[in-house]
C-alpha positions as CSV (number, residue, x, y, z in Angstrom):
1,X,104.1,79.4,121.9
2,X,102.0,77.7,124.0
3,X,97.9,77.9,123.8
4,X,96.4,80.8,126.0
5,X,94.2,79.8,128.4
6,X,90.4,79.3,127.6
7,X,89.2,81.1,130.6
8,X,87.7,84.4,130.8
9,X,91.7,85.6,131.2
10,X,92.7,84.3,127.3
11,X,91.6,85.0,124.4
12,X,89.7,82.2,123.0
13,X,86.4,84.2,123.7
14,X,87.6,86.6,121.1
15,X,87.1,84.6,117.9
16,X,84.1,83.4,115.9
17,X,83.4,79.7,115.9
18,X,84.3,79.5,112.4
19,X,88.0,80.6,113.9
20,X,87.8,78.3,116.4
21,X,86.7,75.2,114.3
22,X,89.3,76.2,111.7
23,X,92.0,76.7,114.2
24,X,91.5,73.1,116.2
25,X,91.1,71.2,113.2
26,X,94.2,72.5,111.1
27,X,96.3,74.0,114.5
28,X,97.7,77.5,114.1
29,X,100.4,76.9,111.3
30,X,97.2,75.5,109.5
31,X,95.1,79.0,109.5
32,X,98.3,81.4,109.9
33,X,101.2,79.4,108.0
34,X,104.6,80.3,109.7
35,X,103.6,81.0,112.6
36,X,105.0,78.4,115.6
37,X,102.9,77.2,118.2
38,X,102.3,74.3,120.4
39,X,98.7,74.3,119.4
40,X,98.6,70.8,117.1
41,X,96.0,70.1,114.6
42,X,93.6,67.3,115.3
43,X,92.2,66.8,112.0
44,X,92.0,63.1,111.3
45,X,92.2,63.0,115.2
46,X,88.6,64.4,116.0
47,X,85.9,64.4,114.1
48,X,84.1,67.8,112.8
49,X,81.3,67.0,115.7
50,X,84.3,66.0,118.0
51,X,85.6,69.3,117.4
52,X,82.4,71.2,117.8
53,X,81.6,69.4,121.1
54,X,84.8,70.1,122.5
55,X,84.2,73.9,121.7
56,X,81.1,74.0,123.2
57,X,82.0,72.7,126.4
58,X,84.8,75.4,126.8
59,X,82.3,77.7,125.6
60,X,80.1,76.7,128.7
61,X,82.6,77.4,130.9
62,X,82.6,81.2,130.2
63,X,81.5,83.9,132.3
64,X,77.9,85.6,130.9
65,X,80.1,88.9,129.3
66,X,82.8,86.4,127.1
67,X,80.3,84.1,126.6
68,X,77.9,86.6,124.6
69,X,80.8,88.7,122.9
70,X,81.9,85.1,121.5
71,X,78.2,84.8,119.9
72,X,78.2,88.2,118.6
73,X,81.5,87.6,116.9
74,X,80.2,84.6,115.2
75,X,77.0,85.7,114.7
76,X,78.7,89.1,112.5
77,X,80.9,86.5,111.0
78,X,78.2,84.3,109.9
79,X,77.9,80.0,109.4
80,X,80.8,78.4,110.1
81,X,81.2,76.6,107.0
C-alpha cells in the first residue's frame, strides 16, 4: 500500500508524534508487523533529529484544525520516548 498523503486529506494528522517517530523510523511492518506497505524504514538512514525535523515540517504544512488535533493527540499520549 502506498503512504496516504500528508495533507489535510490523509491521515497523518491523526497520530501522536510518538506514532509518527515510531512509524518513520521502523516503517509500518516495524510498528504493525505483517502488515505490507511501501512506507520504508529510515532508521540508520536519518537520524532521530533528522526524523523529527522532517515531521515538523509536514506538520507546518497543516491547516490550523489538523494541525491542533495532531497536538492534542500527542499531548493525551504523552513524551514521545
Amino acid at each position: 500500500m502506498p503512504a496516504p498523503p500528508h495533507d489535510e486529506t490523509g491521515h497523518t494528522w491523526h497520530h501522536s508524534d510518538s506514532q509518527l517517530f515510531a512509524l518513520t523510523k521502523l516503517g509500518v511492518s516495524g510498528v504493525v508487523p505483517g502488515y505490507e506497505s511501501d512506507m520504508p524504514a529510515f532508521e540508520g538512514i536519518l537520524t532521530d533529529a533528522e526524523i523529527r525535523a522532517t515531521l515538523a515540517y509536514i506538520k507546518s504544512t497543516w491547516p490550523k484544525r489538523q494541525y491542533e488535533y495532531q497536538a492534542e493527540v500527542s499531548d493525551r499520549e504523552g513524551p514521545e520516548e
